[in-house]
PDBQT receptor file of N, H, CA, C and O in Angstrom, charges set to zero:
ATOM      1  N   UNK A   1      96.296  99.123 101.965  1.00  0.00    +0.000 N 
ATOM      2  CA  UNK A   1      97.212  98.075 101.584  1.00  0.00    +0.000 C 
ATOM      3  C   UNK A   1      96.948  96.825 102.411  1.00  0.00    +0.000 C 
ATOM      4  O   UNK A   1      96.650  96.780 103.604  1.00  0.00    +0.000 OA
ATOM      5  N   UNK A   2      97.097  95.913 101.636  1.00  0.00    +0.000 N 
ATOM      6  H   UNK A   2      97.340  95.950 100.667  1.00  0.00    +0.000 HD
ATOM      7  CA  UNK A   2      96.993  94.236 102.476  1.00  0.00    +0.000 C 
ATOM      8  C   UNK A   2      98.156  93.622 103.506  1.00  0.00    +0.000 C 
ATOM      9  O   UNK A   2      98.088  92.788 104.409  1.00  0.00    +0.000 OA
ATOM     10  N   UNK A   3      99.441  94.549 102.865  1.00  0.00    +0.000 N 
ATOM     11  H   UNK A   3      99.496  95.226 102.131  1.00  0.00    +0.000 HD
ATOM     12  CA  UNK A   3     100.613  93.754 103.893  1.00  0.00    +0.000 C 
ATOM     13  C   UNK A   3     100.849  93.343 102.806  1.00  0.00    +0.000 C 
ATOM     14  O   UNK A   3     101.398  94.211 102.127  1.00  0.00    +0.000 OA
ATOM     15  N   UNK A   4     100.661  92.178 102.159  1.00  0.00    +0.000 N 
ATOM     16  H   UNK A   4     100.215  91.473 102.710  1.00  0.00    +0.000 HD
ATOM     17  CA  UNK A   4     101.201  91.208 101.495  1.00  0.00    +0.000 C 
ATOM     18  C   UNK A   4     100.996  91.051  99.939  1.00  0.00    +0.000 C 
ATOM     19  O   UNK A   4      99.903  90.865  99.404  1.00  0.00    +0.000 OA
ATOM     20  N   UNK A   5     102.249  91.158  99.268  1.00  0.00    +0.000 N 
ATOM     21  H   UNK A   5     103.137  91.309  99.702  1.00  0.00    +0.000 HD
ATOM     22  CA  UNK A   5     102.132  91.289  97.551  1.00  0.00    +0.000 C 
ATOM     23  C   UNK A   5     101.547  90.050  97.015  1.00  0.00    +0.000 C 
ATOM     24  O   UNK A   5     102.396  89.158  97.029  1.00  0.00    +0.000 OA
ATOM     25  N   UNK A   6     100.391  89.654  96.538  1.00  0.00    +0.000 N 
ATOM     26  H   UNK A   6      99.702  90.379  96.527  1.00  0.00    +0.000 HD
ATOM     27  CA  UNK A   6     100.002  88.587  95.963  1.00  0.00    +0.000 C 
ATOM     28  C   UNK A   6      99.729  88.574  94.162  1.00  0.00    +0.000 C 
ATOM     29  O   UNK A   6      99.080  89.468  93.618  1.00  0.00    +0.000 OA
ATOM     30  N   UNK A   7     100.183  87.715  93.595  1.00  0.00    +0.000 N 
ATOM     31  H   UNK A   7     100.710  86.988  94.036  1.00  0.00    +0.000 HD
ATOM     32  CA  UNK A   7      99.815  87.617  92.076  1.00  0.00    +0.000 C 
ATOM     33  C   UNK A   7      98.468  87.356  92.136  1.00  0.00    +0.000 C 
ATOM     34  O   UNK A   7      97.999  86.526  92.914  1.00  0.00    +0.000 OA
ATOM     35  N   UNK A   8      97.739  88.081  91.282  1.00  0.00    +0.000 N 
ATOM     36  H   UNK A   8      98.120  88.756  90.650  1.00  0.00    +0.000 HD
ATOM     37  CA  UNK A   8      96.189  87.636  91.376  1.00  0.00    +0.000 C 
ATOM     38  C   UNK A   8      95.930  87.391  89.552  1.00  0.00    +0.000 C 
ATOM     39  O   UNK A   8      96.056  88.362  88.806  1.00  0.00    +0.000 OA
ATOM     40  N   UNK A   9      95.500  85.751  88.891  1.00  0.00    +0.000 N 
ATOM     41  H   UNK A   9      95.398  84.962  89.497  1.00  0.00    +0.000 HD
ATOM     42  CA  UNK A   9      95.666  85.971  87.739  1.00  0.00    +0.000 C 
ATOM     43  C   UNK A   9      94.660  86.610  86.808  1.00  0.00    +0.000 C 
ATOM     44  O   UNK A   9      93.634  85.953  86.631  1.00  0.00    +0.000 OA
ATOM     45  N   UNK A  10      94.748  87.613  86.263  1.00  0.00    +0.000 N 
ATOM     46  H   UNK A  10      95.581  88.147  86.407  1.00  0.00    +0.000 HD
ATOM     47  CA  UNK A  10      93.977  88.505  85.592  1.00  0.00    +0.000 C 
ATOM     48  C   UNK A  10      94.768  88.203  84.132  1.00  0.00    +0.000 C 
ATOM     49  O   UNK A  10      94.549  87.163  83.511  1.00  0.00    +0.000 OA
ATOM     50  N   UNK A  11      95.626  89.136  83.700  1.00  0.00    +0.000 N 
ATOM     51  H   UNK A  11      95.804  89.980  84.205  1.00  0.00    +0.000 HD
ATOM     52  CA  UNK A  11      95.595  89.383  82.238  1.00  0.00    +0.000 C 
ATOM     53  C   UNK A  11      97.291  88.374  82.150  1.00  0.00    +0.000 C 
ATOM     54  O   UNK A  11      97.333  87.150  82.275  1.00  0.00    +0.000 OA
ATOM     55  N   UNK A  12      98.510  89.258  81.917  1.00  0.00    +0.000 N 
ATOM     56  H   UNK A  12      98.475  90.252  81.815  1.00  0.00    +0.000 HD
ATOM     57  CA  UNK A  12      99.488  88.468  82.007  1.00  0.00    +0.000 C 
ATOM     58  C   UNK A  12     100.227  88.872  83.364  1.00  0.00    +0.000 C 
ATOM     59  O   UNK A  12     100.473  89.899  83.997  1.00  0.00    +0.000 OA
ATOM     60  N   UNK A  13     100.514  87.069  83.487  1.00  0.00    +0.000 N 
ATOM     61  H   UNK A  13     100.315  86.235  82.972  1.00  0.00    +0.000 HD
ATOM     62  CA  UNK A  13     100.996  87.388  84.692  1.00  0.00    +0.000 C 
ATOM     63  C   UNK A  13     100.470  87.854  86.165  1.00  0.00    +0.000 C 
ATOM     64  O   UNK A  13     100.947  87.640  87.280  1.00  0.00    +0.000 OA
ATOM     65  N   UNK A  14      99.220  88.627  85.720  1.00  0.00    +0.000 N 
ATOM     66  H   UNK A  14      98.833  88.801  84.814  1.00  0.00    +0.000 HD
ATOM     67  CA  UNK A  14      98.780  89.065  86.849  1.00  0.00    +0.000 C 
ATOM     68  C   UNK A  14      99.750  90.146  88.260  1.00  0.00    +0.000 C 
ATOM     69  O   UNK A  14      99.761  90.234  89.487  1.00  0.00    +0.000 OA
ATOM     70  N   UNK A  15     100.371  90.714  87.183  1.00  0.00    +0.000 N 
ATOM     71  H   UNK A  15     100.362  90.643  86.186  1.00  0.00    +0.000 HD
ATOM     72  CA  UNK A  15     101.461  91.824  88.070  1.00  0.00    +0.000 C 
ATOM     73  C   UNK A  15     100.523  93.063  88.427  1.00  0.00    +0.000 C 
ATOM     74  O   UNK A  15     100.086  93.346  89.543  1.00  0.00    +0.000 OA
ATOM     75  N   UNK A  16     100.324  93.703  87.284  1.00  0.00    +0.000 N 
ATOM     76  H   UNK A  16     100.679  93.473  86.378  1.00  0.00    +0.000 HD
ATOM     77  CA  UNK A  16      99.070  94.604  87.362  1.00  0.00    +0.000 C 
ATOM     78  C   UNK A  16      98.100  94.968  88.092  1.00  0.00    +0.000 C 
ATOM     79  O   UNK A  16      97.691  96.043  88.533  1.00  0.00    +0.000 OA
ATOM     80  N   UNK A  17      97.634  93.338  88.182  1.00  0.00    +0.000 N 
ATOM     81  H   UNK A  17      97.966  92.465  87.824  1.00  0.00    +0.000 HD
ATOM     82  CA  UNK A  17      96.492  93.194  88.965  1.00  0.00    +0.000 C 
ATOM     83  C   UNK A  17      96.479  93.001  90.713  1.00  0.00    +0.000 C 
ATOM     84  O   UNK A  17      95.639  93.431  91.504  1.00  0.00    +0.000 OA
ATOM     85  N   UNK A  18      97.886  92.091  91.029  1.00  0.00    +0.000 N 
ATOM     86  H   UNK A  18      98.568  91.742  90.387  1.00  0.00    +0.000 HD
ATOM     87  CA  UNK A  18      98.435  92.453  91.977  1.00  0.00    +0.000 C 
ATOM     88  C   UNK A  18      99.039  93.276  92.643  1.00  0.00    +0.000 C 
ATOM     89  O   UNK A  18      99.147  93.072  93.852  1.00  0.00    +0.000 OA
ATOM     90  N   UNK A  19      99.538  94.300  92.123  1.00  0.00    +0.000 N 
ATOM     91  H   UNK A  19      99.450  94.465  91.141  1.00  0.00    +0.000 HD
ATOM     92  CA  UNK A  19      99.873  95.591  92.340  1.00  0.00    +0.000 C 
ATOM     93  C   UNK A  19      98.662  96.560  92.477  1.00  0.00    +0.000 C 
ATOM     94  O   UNK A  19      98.587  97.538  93.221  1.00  0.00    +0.000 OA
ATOM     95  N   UNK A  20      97.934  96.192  91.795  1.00  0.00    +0.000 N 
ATOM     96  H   UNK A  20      97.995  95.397  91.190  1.00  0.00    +0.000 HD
ATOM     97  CA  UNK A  20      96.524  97.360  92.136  1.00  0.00    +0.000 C 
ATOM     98  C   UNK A  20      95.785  96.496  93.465  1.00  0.00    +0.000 C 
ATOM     99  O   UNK A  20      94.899  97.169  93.990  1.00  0.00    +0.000 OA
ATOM    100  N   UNK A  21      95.944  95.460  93.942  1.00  0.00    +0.000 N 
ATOM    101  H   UNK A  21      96.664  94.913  93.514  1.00  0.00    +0.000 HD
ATOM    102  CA  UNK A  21      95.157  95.228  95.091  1.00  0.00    +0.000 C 
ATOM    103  C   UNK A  21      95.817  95.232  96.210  1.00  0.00    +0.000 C 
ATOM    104  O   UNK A  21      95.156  95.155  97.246  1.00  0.00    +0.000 OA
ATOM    105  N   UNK A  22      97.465  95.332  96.299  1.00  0.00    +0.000 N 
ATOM    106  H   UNK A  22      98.002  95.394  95.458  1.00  0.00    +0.000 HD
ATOM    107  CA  UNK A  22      98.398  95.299  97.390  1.00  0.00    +0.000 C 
ATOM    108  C   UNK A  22      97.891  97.081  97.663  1.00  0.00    +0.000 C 
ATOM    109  O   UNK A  22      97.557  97.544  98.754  1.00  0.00    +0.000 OA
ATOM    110  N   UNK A  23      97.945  97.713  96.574  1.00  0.00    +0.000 N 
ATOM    111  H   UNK A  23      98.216  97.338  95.687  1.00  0.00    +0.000 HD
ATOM    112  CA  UNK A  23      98.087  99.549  96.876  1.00  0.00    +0.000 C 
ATOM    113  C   UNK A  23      96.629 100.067  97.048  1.00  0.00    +0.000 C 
ATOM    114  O   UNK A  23      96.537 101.237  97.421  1.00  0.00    +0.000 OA
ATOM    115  N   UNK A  24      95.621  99.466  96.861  1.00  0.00    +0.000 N 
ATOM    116  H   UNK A  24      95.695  98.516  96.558  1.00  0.00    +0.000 HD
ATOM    117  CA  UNK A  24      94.293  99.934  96.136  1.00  0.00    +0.000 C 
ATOM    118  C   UNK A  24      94.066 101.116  95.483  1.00  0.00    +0.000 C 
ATOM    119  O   UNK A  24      93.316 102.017  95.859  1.00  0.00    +0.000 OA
ATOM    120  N   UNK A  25      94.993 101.072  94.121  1.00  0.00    +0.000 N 
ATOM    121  H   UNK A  25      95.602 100.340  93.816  1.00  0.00    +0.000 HD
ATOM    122  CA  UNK A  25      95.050 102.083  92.932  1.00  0.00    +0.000 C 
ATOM    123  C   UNK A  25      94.287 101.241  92.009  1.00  0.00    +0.000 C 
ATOM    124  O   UNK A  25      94.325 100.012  92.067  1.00  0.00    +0.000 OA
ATOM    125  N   UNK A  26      93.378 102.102  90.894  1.00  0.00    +0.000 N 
ATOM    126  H   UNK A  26      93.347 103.100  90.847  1.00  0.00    +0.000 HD
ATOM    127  CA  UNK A  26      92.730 101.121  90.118  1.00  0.00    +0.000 C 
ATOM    128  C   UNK A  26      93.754 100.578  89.567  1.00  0.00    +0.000 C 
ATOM    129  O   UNK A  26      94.952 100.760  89.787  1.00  0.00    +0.000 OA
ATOM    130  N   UNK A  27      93.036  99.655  88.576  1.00  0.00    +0.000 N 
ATOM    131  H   UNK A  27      92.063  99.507  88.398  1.00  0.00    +0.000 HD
ATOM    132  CA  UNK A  27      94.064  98.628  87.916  1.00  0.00    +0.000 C 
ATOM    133  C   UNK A  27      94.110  98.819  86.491  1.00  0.00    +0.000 C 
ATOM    134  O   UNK A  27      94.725  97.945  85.880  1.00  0.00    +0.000 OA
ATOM    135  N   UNK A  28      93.438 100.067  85.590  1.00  0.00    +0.000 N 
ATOM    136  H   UNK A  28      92.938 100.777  86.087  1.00  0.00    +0.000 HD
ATOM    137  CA  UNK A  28      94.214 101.159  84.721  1.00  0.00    +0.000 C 
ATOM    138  C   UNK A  28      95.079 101.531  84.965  1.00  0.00    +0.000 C 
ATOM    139  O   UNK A  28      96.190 101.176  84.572  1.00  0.00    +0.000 OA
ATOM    140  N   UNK A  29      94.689 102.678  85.968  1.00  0.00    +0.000 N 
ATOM    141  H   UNK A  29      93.787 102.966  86.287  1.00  0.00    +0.000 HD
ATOM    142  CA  UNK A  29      95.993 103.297  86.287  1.00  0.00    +0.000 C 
ATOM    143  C   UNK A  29      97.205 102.686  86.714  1.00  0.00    +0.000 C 
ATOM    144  O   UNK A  29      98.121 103.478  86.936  1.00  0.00    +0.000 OA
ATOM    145  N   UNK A  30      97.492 101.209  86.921  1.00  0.00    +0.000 N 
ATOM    146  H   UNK A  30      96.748 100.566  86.740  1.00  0.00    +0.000 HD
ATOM    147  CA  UNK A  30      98.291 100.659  87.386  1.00  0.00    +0.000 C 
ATOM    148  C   UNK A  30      99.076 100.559  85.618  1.00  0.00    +0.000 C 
ATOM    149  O   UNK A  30      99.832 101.323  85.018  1.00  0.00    +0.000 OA
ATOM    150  N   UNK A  31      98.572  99.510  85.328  1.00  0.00    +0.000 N 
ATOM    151  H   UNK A  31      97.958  98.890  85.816  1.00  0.00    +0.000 HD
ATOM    152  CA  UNK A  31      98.440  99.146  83.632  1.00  0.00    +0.000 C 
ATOM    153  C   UNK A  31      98.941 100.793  82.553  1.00  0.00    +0.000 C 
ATOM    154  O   UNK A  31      99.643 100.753  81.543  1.00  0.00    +0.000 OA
ATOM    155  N   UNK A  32      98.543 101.624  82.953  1.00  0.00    +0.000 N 
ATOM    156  H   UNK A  32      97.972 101.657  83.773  1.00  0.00    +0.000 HD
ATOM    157  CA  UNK A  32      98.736 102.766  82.236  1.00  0.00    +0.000 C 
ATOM    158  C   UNK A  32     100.470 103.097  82.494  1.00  0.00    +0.000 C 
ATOM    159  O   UNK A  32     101.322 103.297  81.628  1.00  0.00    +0.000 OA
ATOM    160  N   UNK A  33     100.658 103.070  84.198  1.00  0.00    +0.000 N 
ATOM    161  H   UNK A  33      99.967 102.908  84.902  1.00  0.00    +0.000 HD
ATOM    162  CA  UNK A  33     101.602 103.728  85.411  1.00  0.00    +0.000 C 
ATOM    163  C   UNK A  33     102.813 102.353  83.988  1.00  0.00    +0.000 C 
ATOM    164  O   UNK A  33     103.663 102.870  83.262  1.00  0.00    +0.000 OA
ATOM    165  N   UNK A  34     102.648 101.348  83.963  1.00  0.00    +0.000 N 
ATOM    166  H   UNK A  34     101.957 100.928  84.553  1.00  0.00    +0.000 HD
ATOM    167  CA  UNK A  34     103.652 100.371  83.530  1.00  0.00    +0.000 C 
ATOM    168  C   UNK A  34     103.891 100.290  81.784  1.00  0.00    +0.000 C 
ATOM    169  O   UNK A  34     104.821  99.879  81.091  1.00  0.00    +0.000 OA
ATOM    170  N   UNK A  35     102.741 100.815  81.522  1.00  0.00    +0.000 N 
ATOM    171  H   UNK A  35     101.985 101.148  82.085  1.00  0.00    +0.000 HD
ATOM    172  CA  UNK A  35     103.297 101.158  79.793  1.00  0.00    +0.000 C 
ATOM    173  C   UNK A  35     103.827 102.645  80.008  1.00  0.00    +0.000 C 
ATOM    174  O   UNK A  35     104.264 102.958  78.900  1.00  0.00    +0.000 OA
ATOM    175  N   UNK A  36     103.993 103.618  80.794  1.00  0.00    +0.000 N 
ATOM    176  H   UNK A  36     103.638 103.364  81.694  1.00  0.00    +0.000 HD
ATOM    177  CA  UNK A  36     104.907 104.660  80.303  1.00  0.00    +0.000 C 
ATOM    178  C   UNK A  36     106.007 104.520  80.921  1.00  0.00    +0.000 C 
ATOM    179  O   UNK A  36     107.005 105.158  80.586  1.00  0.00    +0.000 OA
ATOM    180  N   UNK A  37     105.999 103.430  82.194  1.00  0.00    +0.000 N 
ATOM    181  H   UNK A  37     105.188 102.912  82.466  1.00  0.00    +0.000 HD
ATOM    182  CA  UNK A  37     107.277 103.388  82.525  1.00  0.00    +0.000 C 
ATOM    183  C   UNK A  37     108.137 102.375  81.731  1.00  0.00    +0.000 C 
ATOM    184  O   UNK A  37     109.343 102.370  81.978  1.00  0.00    +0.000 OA
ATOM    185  N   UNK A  38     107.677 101.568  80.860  1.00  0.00    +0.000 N 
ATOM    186  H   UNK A  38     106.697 101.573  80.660  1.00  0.00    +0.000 HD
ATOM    187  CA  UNK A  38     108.443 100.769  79.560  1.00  0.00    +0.000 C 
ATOM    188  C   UNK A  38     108.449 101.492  78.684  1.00  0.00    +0.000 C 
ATOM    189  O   UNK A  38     109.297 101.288  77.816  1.00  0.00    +0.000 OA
ATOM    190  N   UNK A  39     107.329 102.871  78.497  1.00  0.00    +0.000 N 
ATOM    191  H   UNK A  39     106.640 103.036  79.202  1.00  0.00    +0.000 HD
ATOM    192  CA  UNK A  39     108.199 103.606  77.426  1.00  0.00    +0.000 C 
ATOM    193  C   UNK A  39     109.548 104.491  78.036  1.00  0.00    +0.000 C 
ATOM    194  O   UNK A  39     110.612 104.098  77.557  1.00  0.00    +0.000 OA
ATOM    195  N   UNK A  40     109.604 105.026  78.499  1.00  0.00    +0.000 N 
ATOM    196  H   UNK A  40     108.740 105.346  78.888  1.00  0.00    +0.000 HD
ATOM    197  CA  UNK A  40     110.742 105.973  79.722  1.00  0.00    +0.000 C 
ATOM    198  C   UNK A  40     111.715 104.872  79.844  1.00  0.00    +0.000 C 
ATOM    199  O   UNK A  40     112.568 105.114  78.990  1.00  0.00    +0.000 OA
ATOM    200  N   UNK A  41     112.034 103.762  80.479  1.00  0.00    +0.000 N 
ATOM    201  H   UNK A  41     111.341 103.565  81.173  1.00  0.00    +0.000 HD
ATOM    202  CA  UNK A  41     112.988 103.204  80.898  1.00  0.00    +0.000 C 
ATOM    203  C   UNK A  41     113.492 102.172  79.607  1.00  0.00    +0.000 C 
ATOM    204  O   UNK A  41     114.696 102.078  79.366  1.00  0.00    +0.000 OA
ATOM    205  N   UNK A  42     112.311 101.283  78.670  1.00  0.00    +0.000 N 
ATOM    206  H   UNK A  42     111.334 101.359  78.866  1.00  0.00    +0.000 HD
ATOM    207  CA  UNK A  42     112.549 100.639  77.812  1.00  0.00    +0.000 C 
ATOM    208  C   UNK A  42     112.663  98.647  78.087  1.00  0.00    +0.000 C 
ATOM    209  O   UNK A  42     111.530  98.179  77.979  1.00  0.00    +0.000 OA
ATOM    210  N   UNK A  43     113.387  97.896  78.291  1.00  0.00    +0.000 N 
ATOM    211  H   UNK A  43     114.308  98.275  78.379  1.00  0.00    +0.000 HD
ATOM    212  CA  UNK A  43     113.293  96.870  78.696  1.00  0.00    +0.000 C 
ATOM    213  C   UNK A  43     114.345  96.689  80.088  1.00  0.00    +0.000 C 
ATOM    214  O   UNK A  43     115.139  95.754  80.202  1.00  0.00    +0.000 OA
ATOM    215  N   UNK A  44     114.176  97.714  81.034  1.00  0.00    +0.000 N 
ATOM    216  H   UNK A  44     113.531  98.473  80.941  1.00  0.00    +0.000 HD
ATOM    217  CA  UNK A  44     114.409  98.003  82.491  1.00  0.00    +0.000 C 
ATOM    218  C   UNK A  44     112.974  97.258  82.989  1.00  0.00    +0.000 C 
ATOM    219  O   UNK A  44     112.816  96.186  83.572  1.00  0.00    +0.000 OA
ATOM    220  N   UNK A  45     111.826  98.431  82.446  1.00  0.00    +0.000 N 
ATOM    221  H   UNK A  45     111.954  99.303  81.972  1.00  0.00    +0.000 HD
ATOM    222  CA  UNK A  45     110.564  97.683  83.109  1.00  0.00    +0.000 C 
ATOM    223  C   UNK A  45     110.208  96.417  82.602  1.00  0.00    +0.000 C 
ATOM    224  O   UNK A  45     109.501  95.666  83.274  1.00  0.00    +0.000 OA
ATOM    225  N   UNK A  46     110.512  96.187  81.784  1.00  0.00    +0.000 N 
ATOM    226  H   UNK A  46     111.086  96.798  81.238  1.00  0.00    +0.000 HD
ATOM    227  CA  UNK A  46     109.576  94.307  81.162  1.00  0.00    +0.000 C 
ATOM    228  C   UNK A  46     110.722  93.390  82.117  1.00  0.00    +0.000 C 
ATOM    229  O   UNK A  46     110.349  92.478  82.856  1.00  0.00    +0.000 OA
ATOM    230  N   UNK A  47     112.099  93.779  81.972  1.00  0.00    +0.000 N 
ATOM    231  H   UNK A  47     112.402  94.519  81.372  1.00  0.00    +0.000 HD
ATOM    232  CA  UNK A  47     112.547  92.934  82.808  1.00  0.00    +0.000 C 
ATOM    233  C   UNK A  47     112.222  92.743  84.654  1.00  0.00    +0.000 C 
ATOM    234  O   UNK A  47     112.447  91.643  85.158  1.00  0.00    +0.000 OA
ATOM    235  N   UNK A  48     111.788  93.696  85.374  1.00  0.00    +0.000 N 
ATOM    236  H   UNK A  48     111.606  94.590  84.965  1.00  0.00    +0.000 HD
ATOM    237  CA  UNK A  48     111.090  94.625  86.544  1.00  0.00    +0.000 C 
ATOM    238  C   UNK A  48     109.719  93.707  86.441  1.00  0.00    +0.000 C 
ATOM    239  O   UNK A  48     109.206  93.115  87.391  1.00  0.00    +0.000 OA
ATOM    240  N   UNK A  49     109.353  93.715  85.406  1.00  0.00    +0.000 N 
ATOM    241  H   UNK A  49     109.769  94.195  84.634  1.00  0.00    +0.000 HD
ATOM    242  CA  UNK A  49     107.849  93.197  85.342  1.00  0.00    +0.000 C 
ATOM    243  C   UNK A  49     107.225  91.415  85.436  1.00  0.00    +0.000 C 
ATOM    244  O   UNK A  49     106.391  90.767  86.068  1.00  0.00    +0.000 OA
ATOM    245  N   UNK A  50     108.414  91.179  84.196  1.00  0.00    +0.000 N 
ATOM    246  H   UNK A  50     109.092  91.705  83.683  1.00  0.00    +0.000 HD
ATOM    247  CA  UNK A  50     108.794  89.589  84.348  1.00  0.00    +0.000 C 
ATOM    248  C   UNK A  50     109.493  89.092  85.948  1.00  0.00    +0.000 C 
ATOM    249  O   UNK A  50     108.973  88.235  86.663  1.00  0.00    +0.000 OA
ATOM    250  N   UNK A  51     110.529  89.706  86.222  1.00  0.00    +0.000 N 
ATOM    251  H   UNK A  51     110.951  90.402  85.642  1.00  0.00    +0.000 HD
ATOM    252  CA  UNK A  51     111.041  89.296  87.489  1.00  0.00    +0.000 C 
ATOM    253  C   UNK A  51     109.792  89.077  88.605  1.00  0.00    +0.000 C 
ATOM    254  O   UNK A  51     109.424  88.005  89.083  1.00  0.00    +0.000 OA
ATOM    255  N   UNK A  52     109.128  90.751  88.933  1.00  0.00    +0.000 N 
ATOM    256  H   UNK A  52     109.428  91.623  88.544  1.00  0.00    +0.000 HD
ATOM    257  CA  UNK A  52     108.023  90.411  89.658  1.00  0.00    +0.000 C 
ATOM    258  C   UNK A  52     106.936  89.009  89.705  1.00  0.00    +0.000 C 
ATOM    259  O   UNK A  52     106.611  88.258  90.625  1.00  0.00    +0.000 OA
ATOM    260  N   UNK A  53     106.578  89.070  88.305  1.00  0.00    +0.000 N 
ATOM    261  H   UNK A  53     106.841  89.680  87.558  1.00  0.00    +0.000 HD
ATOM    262  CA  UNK A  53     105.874  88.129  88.255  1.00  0.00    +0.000 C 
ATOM    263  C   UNK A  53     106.208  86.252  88.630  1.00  0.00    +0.000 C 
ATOM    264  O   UNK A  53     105.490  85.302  88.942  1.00  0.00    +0.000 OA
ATOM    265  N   UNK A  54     107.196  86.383  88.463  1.00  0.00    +0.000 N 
ATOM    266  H   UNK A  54     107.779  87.155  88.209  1.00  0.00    +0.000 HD
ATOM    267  CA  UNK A  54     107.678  84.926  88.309  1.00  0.00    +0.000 C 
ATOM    268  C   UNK A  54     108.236  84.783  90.082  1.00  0.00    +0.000 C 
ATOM    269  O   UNK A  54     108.164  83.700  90.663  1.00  0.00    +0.000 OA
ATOM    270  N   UNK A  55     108.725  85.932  90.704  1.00  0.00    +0.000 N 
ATOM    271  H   UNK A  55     108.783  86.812  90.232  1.00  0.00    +0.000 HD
ATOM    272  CA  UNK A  55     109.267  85.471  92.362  1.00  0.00    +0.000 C 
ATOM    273  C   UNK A  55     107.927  85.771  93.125  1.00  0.00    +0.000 C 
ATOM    274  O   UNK A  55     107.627  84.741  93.728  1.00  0.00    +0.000 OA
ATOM    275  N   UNK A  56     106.935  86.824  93.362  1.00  0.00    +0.000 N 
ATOM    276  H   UNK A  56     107.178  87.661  92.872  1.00  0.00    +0.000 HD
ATOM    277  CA  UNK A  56     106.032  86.957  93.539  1.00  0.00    +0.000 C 
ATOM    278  C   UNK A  56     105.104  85.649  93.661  1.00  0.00    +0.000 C 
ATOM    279  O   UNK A  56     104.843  85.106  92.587  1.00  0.00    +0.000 OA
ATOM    280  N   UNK A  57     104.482  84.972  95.025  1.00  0.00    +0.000 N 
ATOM    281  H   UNK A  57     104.695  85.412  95.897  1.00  0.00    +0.000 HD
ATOM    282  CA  UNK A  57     103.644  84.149  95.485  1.00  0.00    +0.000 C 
ATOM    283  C   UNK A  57     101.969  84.593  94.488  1.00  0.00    +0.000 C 
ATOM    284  O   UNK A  57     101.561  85.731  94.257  1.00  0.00    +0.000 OA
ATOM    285  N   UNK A  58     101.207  83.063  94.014  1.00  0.00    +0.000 N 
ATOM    286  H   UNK A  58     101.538  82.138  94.202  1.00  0.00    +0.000 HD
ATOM    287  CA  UNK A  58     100.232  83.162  93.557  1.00  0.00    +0.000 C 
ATOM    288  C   UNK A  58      99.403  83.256  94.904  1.00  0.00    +0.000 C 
ATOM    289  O   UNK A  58      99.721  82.945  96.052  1.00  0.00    +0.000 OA
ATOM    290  N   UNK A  59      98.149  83.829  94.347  1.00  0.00    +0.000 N 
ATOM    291  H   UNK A  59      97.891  84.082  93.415  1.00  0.00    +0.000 HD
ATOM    292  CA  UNK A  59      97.043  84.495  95.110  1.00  0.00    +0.000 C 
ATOM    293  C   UNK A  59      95.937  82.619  95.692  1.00  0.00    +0.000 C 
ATOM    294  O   UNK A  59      95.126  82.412  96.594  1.00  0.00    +0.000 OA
ATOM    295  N   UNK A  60      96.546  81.688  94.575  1.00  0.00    +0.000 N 
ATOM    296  H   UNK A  60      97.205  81.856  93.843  1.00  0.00    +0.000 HD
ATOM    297  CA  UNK A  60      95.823  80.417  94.655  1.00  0.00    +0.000 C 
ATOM    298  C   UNK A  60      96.101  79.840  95.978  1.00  0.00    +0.000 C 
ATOM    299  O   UNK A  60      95.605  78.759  96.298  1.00  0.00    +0.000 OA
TER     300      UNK A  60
């Protein structure tokens, strides 16, 4: 781990992608880990996901 959560921009948002380089989990399995947890929870995670993205510091 880096210490520090950074947005890195990749696809949307770049949550994904920041989350796989704060943990060093690939960034499938990250991406995979967040579509079953929006299927399981429903719009818990998109809202979880949007929030992250938007308070979360860019990597720029």
């Amino acid at each position: 781990m880096n210490g520090r959560f950074l947005l890195s921009r990749a696809k949307v948002m770049g949550v994904a992608a920041g989350i796989s380089d704060w943990t060093g989990i690939d960034v499938l399995a990250v991406r995979l880990g967040l579509i079953v947890a929006t299927l399981i929870t429903g719009p818990v995670a998109v809202l979880l996901y949007i929030l992250t993205g938007w308070l979360a510091s860019d990597d720029r």
